[in-house]
N, CA, C and O atoms as a GROMACS GRO file, in nm:
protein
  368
    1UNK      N    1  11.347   1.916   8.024
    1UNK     CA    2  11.452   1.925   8.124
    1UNK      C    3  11.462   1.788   8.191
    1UNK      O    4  11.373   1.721   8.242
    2UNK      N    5  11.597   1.762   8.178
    2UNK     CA    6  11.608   1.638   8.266
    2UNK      C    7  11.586   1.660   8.426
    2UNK      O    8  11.574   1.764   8.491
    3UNK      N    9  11.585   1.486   8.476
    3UNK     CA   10  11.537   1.512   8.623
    3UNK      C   11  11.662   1.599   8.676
    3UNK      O   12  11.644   1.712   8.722
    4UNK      N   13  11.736   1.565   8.672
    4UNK     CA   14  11.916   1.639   8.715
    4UNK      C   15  11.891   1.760   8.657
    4UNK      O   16  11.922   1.852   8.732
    5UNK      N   17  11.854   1.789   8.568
    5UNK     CA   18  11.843   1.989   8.579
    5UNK      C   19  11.757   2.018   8.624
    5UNK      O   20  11.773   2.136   8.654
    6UNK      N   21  11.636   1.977   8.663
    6UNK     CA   22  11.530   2.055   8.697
    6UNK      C   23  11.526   2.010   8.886
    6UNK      O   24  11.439   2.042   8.968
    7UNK      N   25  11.642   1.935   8.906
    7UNK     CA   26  11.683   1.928   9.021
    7UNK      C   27  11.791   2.026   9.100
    7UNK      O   28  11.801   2.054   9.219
    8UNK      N   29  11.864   2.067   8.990
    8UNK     CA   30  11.977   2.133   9.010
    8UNK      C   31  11.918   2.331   9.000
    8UNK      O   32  11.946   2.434   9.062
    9UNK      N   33  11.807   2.283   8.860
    9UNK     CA   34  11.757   2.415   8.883
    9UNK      C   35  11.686   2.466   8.971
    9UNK      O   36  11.689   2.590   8.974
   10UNK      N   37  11.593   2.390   9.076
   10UNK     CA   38  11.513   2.402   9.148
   10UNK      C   39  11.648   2.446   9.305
   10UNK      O   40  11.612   2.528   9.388
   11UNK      N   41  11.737   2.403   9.314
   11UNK     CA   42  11.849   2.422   9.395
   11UNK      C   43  11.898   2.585   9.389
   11UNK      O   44  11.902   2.670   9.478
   12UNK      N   45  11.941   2.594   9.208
   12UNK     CA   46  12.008   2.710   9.220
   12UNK      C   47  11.858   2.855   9.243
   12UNK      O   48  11.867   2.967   9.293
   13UNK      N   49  11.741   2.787   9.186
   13UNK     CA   50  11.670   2.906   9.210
   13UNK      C   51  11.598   2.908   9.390
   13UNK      O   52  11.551   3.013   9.434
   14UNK      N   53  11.599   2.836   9.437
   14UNK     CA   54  11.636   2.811   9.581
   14UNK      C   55  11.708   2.932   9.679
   14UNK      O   56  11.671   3.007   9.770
   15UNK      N   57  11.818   2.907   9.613
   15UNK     CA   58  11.972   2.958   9.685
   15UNK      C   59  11.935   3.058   9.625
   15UNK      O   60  11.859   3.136   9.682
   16UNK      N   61  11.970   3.076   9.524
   16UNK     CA   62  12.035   3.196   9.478
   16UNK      C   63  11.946   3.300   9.356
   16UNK      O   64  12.003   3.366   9.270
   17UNK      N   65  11.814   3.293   9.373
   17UNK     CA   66  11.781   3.378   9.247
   17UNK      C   67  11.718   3.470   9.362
   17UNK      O   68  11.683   3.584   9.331
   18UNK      N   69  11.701   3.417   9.514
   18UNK     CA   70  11.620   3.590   9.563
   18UNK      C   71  11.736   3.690   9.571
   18UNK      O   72  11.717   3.812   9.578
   19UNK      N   73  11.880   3.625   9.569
   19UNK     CA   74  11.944   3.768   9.522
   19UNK      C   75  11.935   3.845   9.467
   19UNK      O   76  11.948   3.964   9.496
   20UNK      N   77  11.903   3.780   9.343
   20UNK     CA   78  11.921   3.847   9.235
   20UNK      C   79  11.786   3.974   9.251
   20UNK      O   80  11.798   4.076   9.183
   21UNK      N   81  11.682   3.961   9.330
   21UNK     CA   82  11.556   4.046   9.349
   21UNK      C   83  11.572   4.130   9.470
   21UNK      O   84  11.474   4.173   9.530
   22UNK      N   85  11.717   4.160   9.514
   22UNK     CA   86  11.702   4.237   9.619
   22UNK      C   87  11.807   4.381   9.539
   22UNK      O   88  11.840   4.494   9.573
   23UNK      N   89  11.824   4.306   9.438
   23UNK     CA   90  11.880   4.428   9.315
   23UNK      C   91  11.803   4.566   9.315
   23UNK      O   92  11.683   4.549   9.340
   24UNK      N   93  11.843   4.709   9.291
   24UNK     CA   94  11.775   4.794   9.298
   24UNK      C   95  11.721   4.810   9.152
   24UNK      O   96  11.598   4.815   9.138
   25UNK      N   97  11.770   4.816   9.085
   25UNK     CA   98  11.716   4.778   8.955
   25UNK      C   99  11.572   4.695   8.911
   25UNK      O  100  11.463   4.734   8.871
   26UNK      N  101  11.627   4.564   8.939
   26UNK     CA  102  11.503   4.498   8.975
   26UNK      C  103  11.398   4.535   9.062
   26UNK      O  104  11.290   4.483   9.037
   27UNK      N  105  11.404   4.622   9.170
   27UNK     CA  106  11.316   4.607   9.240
   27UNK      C  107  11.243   4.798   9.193
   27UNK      O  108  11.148   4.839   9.260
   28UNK      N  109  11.283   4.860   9.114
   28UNK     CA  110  11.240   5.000   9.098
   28UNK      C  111  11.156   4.936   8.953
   28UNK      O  112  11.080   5.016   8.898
   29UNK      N  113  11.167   4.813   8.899
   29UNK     CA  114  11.095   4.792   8.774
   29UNK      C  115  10.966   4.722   8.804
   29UNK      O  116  10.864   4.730   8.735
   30UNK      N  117  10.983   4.646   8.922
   30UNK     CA  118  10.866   4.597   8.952
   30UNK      C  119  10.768   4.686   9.064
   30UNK      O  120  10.652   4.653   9.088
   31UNK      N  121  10.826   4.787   9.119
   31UNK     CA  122  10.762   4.896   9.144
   31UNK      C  123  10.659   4.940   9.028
   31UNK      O  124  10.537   4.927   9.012
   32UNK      N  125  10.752   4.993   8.964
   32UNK     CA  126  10.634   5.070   8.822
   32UNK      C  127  10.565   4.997   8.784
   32UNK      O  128  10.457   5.037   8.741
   33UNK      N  129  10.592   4.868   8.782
   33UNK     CA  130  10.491   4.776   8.698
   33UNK      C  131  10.362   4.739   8.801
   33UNK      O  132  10.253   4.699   8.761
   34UNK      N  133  10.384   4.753   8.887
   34UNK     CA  134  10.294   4.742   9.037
   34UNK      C  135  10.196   4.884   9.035
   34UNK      O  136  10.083   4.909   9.079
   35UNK      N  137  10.289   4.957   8.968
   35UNK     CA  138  10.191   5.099   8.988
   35UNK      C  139  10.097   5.120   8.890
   35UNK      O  140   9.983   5.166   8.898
   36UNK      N  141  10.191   5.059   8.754
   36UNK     CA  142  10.075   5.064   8.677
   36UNK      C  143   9.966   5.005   8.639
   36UNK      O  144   9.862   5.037   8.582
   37UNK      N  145  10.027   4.881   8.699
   37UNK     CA  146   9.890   4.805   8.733
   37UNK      C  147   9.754   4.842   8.793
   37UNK      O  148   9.644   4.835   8.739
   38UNK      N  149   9.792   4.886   8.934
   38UNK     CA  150   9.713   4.954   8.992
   38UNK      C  151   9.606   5.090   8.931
   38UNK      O  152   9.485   5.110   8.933
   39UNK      N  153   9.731   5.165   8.877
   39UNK     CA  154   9.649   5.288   8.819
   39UNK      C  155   9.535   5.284   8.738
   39UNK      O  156   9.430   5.345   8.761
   40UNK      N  157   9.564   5.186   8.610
   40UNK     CA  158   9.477   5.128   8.515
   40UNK      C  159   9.347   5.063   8.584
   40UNK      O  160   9.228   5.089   8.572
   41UNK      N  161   9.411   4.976   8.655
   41UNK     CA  162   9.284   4.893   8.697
   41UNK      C  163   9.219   4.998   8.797
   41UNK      O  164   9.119   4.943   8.841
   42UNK      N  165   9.230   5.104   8.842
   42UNK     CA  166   9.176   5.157   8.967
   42UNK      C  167   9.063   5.274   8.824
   42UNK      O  168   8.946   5.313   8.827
   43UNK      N  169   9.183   5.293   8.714
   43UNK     CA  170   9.105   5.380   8.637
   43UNK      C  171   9.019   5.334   8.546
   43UNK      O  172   8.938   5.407   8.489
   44UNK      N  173   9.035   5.170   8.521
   44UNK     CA  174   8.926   5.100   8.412
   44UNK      C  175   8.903   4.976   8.514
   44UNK      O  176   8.986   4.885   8.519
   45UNK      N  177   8.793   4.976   8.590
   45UNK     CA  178   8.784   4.804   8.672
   45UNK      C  179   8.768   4.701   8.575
   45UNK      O  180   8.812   4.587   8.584
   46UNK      N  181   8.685   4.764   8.452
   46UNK     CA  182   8.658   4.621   8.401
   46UNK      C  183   8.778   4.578   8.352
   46UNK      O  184   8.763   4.476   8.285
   47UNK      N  185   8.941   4.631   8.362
   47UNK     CA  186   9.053   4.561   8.282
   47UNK      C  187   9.076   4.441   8.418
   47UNK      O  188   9.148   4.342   8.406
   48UNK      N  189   9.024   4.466   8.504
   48UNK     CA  190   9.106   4.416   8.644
   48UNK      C  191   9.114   4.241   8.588
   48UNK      O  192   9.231   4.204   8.569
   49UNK      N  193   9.016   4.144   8.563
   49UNK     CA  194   9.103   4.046   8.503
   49UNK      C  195   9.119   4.014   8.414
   49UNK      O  196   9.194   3.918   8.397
   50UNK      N  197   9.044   4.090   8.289
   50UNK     CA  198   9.197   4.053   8.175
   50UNK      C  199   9.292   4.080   8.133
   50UNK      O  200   9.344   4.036   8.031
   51UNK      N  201   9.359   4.217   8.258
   51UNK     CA  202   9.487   4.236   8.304
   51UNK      C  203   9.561   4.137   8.400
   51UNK      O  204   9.683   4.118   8.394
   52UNK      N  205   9.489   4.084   8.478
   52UNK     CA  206   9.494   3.985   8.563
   52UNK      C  207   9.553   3.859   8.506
   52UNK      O  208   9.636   3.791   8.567
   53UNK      N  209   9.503   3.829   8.373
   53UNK     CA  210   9.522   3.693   8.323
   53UNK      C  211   9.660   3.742   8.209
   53UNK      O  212   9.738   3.655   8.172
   54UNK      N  213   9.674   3.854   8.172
   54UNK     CA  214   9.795   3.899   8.091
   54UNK      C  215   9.899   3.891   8.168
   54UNK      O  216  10.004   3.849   8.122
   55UNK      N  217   9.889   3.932   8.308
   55UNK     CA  218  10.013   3.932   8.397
   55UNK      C  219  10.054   3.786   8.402
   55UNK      O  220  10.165   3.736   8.387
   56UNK      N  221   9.908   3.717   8.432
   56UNK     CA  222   9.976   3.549   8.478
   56UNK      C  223  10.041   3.494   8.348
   56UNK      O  224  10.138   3.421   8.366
   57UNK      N  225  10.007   3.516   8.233
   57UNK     CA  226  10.076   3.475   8.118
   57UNK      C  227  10.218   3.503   8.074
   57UNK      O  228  10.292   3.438   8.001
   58UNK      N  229  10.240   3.651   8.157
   58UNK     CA  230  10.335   3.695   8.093
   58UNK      C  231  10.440   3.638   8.222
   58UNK      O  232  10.555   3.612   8.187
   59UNK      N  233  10.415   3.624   8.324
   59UNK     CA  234  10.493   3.583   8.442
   59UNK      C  235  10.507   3.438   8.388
   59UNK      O  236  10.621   3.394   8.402
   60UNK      N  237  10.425   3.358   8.335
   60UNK     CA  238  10.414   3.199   8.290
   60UNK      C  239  10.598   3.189   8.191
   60UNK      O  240  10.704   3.130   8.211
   61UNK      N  241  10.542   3.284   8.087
   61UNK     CA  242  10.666   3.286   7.986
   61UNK      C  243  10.770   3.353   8.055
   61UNK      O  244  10.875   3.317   8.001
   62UNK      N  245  10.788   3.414   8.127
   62UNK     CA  246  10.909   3.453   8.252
   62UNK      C  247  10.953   3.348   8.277
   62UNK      O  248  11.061   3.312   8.230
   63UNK      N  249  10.878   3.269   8.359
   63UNK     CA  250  10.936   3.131   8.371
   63UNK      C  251  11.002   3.018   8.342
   63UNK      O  252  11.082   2.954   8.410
   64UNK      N  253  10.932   2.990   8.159
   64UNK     CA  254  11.006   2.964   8.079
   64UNK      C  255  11.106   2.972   8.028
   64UNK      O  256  11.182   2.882   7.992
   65UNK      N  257  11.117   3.104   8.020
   65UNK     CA  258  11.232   3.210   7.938
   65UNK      C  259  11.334   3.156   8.054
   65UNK      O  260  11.419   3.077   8.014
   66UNK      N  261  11.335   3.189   8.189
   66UNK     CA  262  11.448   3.132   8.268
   66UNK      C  263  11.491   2.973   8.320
   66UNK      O  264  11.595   2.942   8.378
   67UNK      N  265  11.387   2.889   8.283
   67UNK     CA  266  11.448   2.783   8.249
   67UNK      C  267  11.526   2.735   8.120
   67UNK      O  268  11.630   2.671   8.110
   68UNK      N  269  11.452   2.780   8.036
   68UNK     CA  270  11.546   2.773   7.934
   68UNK      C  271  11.695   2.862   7.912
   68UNK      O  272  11.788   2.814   7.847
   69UNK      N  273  11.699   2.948   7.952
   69UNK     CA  274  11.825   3.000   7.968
   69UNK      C  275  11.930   2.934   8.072
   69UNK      O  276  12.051   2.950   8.057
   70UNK      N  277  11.875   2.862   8.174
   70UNK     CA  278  11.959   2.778   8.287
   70UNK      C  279  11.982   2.681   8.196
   70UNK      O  280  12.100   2.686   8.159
   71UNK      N  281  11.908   2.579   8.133
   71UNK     CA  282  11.928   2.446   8.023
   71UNK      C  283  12.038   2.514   7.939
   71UNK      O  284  12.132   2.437   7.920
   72UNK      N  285  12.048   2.592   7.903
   72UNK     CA  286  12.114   2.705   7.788
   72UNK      C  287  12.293   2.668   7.878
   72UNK      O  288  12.381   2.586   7.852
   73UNK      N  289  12.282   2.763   7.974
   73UNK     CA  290  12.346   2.768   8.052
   73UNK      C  291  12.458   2.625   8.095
   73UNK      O  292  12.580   2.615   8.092
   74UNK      N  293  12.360   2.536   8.131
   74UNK     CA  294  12.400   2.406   8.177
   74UNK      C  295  12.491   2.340   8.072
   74UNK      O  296  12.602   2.293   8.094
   75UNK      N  297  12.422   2.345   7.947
   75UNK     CA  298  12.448   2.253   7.867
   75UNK      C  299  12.619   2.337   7.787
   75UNK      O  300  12.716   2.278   7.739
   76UNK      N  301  12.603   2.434   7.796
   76UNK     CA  302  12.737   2.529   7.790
   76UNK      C  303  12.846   2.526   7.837
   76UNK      O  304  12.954   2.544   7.781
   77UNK      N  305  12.812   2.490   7.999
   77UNK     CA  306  12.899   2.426   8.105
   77UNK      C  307  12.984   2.313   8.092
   77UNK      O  308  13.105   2.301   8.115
   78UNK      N  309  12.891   2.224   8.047
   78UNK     CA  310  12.904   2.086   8.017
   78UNK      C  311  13.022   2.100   7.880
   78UNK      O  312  13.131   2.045   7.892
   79UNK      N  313  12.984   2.186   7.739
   79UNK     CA  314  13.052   2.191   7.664
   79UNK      C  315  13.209   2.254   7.682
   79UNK      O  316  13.306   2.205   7.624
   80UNK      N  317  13.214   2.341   7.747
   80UNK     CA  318  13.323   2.452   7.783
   80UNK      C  319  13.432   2.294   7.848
   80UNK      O  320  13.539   2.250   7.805
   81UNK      N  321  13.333   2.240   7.978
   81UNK     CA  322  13.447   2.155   8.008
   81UNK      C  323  13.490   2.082   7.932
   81UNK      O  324  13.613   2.088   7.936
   82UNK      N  325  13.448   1.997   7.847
   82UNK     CA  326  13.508   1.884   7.734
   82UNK      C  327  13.585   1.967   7.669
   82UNK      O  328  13.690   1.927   7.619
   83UNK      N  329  13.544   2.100   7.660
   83UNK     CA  330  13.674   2.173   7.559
   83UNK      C  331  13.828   2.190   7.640
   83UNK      O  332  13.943   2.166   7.603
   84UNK      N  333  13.779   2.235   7.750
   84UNK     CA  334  13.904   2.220   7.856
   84UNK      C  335  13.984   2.099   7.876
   84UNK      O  336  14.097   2.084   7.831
   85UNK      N  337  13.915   2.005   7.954
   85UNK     CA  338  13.922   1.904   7.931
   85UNK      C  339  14.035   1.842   7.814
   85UNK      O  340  14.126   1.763   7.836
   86UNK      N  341  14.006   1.889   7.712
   86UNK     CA  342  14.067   1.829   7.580
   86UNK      C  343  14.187   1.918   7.571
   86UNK      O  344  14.297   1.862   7.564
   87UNK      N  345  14.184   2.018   7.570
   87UNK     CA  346  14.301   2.146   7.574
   87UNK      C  347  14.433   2.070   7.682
   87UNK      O  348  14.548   2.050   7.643
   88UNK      N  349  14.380   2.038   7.820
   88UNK     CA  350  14.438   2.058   7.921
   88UNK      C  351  14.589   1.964   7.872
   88UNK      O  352  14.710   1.971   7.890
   89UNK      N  353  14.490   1.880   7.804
   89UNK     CA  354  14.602   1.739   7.741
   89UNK      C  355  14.741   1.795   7.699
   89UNK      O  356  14.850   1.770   7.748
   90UNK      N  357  14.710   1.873   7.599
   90UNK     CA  358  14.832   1.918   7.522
   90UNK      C  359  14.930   1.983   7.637
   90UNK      O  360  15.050   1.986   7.611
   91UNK      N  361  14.883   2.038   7.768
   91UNK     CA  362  14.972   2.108   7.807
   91UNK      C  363  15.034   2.005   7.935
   91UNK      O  364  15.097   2.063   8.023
   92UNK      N  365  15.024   1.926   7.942
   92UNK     CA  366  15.075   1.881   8.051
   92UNK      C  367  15.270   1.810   7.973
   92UNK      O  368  15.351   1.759   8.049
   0.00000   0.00000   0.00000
């Protein structure tokens, strides 16, 4: 990621991604996943951290997964306009 996206991304997830977590959706999935966490580990202790270290991994590639979809995103942006851009010509 360039410095300009990971500037721009650090902006938009800033602003605008705790919206996206005040979703009910979102927030009834990370419920269950909270519960089942709990349950397991309350019903097997010894999973407690190498459940512990599965979560941080899997939250790691979460991370990923949504930067790369913003780069995804960006670079889409960028294309769409040059297509516009080029279109707009003919109609003027």
């Amino acid at each position: 990621m360039t410095d300009l996206m990971r500037a721009l991304y650090n902006f938009t997830e800033e602003q605008n991604l705790e919206k996206s977590f005040l979703d009910r959706e979102y927030t009834k999935y990370r419920a269950s996943a909270y519960q089942r966490f709990e349950k397991l580990t309350a019903e097997y202790p010894q999973l407690m951290r190498p459940l512990d270290d599965l979560v941080s991994d899997l939250n790691a590639c979460c991370a990923y997964e949504q930067e790369a979809a913003f780069q995804v995103g960006f670079l889409l942006r960028g294309e769409l306009g040059r297509i516009q851009s080029g279109y707009s010509s003919l109609f003027l």
